[in-house]
C-alpha positions in Angstrom: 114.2 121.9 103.0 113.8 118.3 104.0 114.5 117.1 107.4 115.3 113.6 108.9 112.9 113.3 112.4 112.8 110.3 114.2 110.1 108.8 116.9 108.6 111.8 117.9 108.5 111.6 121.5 111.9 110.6 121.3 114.9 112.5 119.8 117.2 110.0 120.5 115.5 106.8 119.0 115.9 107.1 115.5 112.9 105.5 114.1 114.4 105.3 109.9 116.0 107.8 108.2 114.0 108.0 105.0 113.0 111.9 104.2 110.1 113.7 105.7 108.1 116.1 104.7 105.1 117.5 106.9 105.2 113.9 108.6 105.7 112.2 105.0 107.4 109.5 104.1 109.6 110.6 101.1 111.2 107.2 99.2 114.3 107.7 96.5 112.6 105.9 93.6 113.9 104.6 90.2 110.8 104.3 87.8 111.3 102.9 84.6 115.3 104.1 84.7 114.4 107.5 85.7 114.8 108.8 89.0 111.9 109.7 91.4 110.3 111.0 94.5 107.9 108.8 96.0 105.2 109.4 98.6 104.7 106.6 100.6 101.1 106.3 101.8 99.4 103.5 103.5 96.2 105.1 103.5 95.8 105.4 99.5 94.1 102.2 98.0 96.0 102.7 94.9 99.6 104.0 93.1 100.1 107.2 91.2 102.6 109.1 88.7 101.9 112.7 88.6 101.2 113.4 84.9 104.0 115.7 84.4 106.5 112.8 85.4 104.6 110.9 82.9 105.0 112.8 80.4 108.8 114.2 80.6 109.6 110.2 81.1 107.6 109.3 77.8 106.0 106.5 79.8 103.1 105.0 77.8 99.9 105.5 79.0 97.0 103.1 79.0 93.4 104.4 78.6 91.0 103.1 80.9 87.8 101.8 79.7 85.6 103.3 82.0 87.3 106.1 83.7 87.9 105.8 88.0 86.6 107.9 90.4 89.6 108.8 92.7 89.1 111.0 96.2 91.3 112.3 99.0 91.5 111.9 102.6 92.7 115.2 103.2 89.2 116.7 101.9 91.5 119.7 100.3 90.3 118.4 96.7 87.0 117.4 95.7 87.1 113.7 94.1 88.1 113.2 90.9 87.9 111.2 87.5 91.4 109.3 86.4 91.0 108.4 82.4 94.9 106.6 82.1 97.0 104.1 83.5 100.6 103.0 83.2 102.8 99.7 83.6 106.1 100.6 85.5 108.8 98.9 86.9 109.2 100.4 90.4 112.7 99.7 92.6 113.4 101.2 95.8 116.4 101.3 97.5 116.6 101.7 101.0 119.2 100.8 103.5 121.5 98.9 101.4 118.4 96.7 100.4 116.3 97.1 97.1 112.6 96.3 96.4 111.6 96.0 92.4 108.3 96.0 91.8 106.2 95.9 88.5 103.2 98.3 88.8 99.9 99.4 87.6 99.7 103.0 88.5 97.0 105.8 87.6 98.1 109.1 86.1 96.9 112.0 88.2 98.2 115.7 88.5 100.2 115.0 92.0 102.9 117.1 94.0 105.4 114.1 93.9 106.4 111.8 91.0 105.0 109.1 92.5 102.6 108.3 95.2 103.2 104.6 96.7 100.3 103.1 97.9 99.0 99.7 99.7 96.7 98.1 96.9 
């Protein structure tokens, strides 16, 4: 079950309200009309779309000419070779505001349908 926190050193101060997960930030998504879960994380270099979102959404993918070598903070997978690619159109909303966003995002088999990184 997801839980709202907020600071945590402070119960009262609600820092946002967006959905967390093991200290995640959790972001309703809309990617190319379909709705979405997406992992916000500042530390990734790059954007994902788990391959099985991919797929069920029939977004197209993109071989890459030379495939990417991908690896993970966490150090709970060993790094990894991406071989597609896709251009999506991204909006979050948040707060009564929206963000749309046109991306280039790898494909990679991911928890969440999307993970939002800083490029």
């Amino acid at each position: 079950m997801e839980e709202q926190h907020g600071h945590p050193d402070d119960d009262d101060h609600q820092v946002d309200n967006a959905p967390r997960v093991s200290q995640h930030i959790v972001l309703p998504a809309i990617i190319n009309e379909s709705k979405a879960h997406a992992l916000y994380d500042p530390g990734s270099n790059a954007s994902f779309i788990s391959t099985s979102f991919a797929r069920q959404h029939k977004i197209p993918l993109i071989p890459l000419s030379k495939t990417r070598k991908i690896g993970f903070a966490d150090g709970d997978r060993p790094a990894t070779r991406v071989t597609h690619c896709a251009l999506v159109h991204v909006t979050i909303r948040r707060e009564g505001a929206q963000h749309h966003e046109q991306l280039l995002v790898f494909i990679y088999d991911i928890q969440y349908d999307m993970i939002l990184g800083l490029p």
